[in-house]
NUZA-249430 format. One record per residue (C-alpha): residue number from 1; z, x, y. Coordinates in nm, 3 decimals. Example, Ala and Ser with C-alpha at 12.3 -4.5 7.8 and 13.67 -1.06 7.14 Angstrom:
<sites>
+-----+---------+---------+---------+
: num :      c3 :      c1 :      c2 :
+-----+---------+---------+---------+
:   1 :   0.780 :   1.230 :  -0.450 :
:   2 :   0.714 :   1.367 :  -0.106 :
+-----+---------+---------+---------+
</sites>
This chain:
<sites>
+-----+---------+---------+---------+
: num :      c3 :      c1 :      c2 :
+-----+---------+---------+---------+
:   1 : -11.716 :   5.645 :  12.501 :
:   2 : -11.829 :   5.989 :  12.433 :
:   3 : -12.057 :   6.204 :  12.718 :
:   4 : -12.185 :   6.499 :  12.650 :
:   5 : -12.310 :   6.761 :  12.877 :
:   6 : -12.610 :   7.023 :  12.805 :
:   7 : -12.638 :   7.373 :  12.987 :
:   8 : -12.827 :   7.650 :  12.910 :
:   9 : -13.183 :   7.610 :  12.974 :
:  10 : -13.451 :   7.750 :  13.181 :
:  11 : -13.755 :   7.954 :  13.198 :
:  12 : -13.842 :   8.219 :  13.002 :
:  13 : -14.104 :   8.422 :  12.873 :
:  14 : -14.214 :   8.423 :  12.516 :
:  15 : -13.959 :   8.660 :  12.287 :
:  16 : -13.703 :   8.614 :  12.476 :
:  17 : -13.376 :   8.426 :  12.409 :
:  18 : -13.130 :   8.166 :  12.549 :
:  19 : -12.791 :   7.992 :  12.503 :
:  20 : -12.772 :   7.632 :  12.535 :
:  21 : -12.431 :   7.491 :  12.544 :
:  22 : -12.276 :   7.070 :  12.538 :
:  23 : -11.949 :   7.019 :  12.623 :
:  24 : -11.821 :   6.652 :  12.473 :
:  25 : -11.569 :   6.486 :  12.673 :
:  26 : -11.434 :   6.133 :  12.630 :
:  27 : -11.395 :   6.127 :  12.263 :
:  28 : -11.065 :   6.157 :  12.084 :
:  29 : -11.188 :   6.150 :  11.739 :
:  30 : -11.259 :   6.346 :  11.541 :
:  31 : -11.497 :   6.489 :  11.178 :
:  32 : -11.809 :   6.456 :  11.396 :
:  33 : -12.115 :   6.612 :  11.358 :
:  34 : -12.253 :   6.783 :  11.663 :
:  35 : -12.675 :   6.838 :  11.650 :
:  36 : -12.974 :   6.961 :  11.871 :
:  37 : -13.273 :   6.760 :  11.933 :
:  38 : -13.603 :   6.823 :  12.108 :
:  39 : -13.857 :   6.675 :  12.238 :
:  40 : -14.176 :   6.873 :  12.346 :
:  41 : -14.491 :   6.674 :  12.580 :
:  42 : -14.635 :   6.435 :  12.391 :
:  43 : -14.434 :   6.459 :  12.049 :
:  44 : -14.160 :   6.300 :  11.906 :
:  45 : -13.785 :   6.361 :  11.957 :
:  46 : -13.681 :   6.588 :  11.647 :
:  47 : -13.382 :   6.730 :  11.493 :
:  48 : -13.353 :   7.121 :  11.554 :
:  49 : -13.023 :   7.138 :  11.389 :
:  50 : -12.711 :   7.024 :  11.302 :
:  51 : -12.314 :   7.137 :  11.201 :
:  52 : -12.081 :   6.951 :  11.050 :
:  53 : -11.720 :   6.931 :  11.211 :
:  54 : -11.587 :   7.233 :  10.983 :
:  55 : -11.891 :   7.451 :  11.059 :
:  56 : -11.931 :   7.535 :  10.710 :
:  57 : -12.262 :   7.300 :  10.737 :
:  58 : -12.526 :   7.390 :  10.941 :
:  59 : -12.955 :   7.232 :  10.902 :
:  60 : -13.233 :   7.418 :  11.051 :
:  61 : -13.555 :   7.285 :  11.108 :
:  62 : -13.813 :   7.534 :  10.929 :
:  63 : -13.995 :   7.586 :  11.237 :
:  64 : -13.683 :   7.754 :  11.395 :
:  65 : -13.532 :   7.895 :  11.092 :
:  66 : -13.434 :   8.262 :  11.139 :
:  67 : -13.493 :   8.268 :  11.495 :
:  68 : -13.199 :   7.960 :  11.604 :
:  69 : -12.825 :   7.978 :  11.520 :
:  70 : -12.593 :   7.640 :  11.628 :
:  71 : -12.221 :   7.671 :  11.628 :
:  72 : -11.924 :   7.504 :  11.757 :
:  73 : -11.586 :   7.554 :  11.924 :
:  74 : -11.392 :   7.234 :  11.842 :
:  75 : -11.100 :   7.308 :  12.031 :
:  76 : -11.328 :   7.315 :  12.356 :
:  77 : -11.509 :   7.026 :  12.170 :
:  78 : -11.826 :   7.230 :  12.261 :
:  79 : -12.184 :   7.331 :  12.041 :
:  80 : -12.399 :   7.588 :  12.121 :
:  81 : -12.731 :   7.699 :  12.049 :
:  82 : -12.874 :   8.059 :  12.010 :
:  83 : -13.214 :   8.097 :  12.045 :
:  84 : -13.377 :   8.408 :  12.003 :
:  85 : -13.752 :   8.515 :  11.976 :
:  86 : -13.848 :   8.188 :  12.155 :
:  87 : -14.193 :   8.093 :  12.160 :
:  88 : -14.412 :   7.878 :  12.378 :
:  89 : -14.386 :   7.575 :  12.131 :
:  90 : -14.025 :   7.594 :  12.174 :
:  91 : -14.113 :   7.470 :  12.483 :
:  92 : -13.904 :   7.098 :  12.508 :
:  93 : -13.659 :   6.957 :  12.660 :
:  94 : -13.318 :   6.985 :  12.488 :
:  95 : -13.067 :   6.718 :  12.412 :
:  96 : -12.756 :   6.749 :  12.245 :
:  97 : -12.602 :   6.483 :  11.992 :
:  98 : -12.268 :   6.370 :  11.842 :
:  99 : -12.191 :   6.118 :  11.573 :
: 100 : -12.054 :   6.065 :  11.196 :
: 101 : -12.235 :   6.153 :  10.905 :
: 102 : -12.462 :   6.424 :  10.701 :
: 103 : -12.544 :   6.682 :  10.988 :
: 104 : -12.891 :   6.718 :  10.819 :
: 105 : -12.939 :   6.357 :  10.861 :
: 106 : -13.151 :   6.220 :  11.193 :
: 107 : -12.994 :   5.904 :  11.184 :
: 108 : -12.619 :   6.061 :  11.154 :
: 109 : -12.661 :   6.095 :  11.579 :
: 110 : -12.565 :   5.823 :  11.806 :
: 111 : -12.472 :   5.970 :  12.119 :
: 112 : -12.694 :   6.195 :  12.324 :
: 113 : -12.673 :   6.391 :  12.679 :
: 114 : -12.912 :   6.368 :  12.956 :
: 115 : -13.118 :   6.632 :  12.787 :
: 116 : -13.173 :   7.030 :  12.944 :
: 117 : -13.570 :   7.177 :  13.006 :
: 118 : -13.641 :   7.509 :  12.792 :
: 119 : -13.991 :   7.575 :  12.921 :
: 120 : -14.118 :   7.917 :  12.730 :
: 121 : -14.428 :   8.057 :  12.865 :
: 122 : -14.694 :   8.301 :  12.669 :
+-----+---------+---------+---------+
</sites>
């Protein structure tokens, strides 16, 4: 059974950036995809992005396009997420995701983490 981890967020003030980081532990397989969800007071758990195992794949959600970068370190078994320019709507809390499929594809994700707070204020 696979656990993941989040780290990374915080508060912040609006333009300024953070790193969040999940470390997956537990899992020996491998060709996952590794995403980002959040999920912001009163809305519904979305996908913020996703990589495939190789990298080469990445999904943005428009509303973070240009400002958001994910990435992964397989051999630490370990996604990240740069955000930069954050804004008070980024305000959410964080959960990172694991699981086989189209990284672009909500349903792909089957295991989450316990979630991290990014609170952004204006």
């Amino acid at each position: 059974q696979v656990q993941l981890v989040e780290s990374g967020g915080g508060l912040v003030e609006a333009g300024d950036s953070l790193r969040l980081s999940c470390a997956a532990s537990g899992r020996a397989a491998s060709n996952y995809a590794m995403g980002w969800f959040r999920q912001g007071p009163g809305r519904e758990r979305e996908l913020v992005a996703g990589i495939s195992w190789s990298g080469r794949s990445t999904y943005y959600a428009d509303s973070v396009k240009g400002r958001f970068t994910i990435s992964r370190d397989n051999a630490k078994n370990t996604v990240y997420l740069q955000m930069n320019t954050l804004k008070p709507e980024d305000t959410a809390v964080y959960y990172c995701a694991v699981g086989y499929g189209l990284a672009y594809v909500r349903s792909t994700y089957d295991r989450w983490g316990q979630g991290t707070q990014v609170t952004v204020s204006s």
